[in-house]
C-alpha positions in Angstrom: 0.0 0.0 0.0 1.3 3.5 -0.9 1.8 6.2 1.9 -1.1 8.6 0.1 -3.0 5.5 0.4 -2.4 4.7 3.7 -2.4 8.2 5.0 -6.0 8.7 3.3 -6.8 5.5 5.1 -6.1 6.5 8.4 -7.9 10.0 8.1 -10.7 8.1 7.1 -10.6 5.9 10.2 -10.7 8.7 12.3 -14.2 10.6 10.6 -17.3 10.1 12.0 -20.1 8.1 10.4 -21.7 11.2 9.3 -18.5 12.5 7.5 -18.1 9.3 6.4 -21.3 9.3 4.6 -20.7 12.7 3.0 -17.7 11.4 1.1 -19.4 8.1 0.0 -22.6 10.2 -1.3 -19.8 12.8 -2.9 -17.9 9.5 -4.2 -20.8 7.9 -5.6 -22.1 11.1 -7.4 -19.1 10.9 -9.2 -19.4 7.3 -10.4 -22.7 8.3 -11.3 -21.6 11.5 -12.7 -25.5 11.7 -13.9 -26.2 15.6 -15.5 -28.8 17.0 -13.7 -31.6 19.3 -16.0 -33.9 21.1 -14.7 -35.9 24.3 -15.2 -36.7 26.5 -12.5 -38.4 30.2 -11.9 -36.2 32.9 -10.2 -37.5 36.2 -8.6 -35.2 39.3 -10.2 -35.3 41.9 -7.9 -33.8 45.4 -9.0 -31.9 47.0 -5.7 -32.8 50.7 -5.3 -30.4 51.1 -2.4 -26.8 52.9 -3.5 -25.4 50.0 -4.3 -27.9 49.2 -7.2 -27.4 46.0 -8.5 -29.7 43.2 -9.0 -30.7 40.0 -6.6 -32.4 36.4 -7.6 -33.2 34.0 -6.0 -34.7 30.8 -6.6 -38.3 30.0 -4.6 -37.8 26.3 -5.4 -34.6 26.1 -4.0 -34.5 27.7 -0.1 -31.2 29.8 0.3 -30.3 29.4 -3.0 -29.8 33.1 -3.4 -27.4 35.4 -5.7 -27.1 38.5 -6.8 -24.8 40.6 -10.0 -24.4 44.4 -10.7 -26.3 43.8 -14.2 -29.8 41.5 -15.0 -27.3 39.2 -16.9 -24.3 38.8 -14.1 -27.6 38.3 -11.8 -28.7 35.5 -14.2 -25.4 34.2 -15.0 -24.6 34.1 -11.2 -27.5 32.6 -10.6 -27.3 29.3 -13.0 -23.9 29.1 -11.1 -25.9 29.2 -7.8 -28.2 26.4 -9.0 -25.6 24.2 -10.3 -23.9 24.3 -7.1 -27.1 23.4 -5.6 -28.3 20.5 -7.1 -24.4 19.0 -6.7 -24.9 19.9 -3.3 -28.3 17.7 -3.3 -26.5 14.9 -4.9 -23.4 15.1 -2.6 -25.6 15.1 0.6 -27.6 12.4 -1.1 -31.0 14.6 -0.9 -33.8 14.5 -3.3 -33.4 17.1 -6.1 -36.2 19.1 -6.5 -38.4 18.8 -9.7 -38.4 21.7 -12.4 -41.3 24.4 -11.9 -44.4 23.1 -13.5 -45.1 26.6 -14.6 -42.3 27.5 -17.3 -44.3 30.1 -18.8 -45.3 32.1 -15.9 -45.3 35.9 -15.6 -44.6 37.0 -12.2 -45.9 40.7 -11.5 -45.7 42.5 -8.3 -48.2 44.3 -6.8 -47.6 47.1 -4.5 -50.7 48.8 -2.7 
C-alpha cells in the first residue's frame, strides 16, 4: 500500500459516520456523474439602495440566493448558484427538486 493510500486510510478511520457518509454520497455522485436538468423560476429583484445592483433568488430552491451588478451577471450568477445546488443535493444524497411546473409564468408585483 502506498503512503497517500495509507495516510487517506487512516484520516478516514478517524471521521465520523456522518462525515463518512458525506464522502461516500460525494464518491458515488461521481461514479454516477449523472447531468442533472432542470428548469426553475427565479424572482429578479432590482436593488434601489446605492449599491444598485440586481438580486435572484430561486423560490424552489431555499437559500439558494445570488445577486450581479447587471440583469445578466444576476442570471449568470445565478445558474452558477443552481448548479452548485443541485451537486450539493446529490453530494448530501437529498432529493433534487423537480423543475417548476409553470415555465411560462409571468410574475408581477403588486404594491398597494
Amino acid at each position: 500500500m502506498s503512503v497517500l493510500r495509507k495516510e487517506i486510510s487512516k484520516k478516514l478511520n478517524s471521521l465520523p459516520d456522518d462525515k463518512l457518509q458525506i464522502i461516500y454520497n460525494h464518491i458515488k455522485a461521481i461514479e454516477l456523474s449523472e447531468p442533472v436538468t432542470r428548469r426553475y423560476n427565479v424572482l429578479l429583484e432590482w436593488n434601489d439602495d446605492e449599491n444598485g445592483g440586481y438580486t435572484v433568488l430561486v423560490p424552489a430552491l431555499p437559500g439558494c440566493v445570488s445577486q450581479g451588478d447587471t440583469r445578466e451577471e444576476a442570471l449568470k450568477n445565478i445558474k452558477e448558484a443552481i448548479e452548485c445546488y443541485l451537486e450539493a443535493s446529490k453530494i448530501y444524497g437529498e432529493p433534487i427538486p423537480d423543475s417548476d411546473q409553470s415555465s411560462n409564468s409571468d410574475w408581477v408585483e403588486v404594491t398597494v
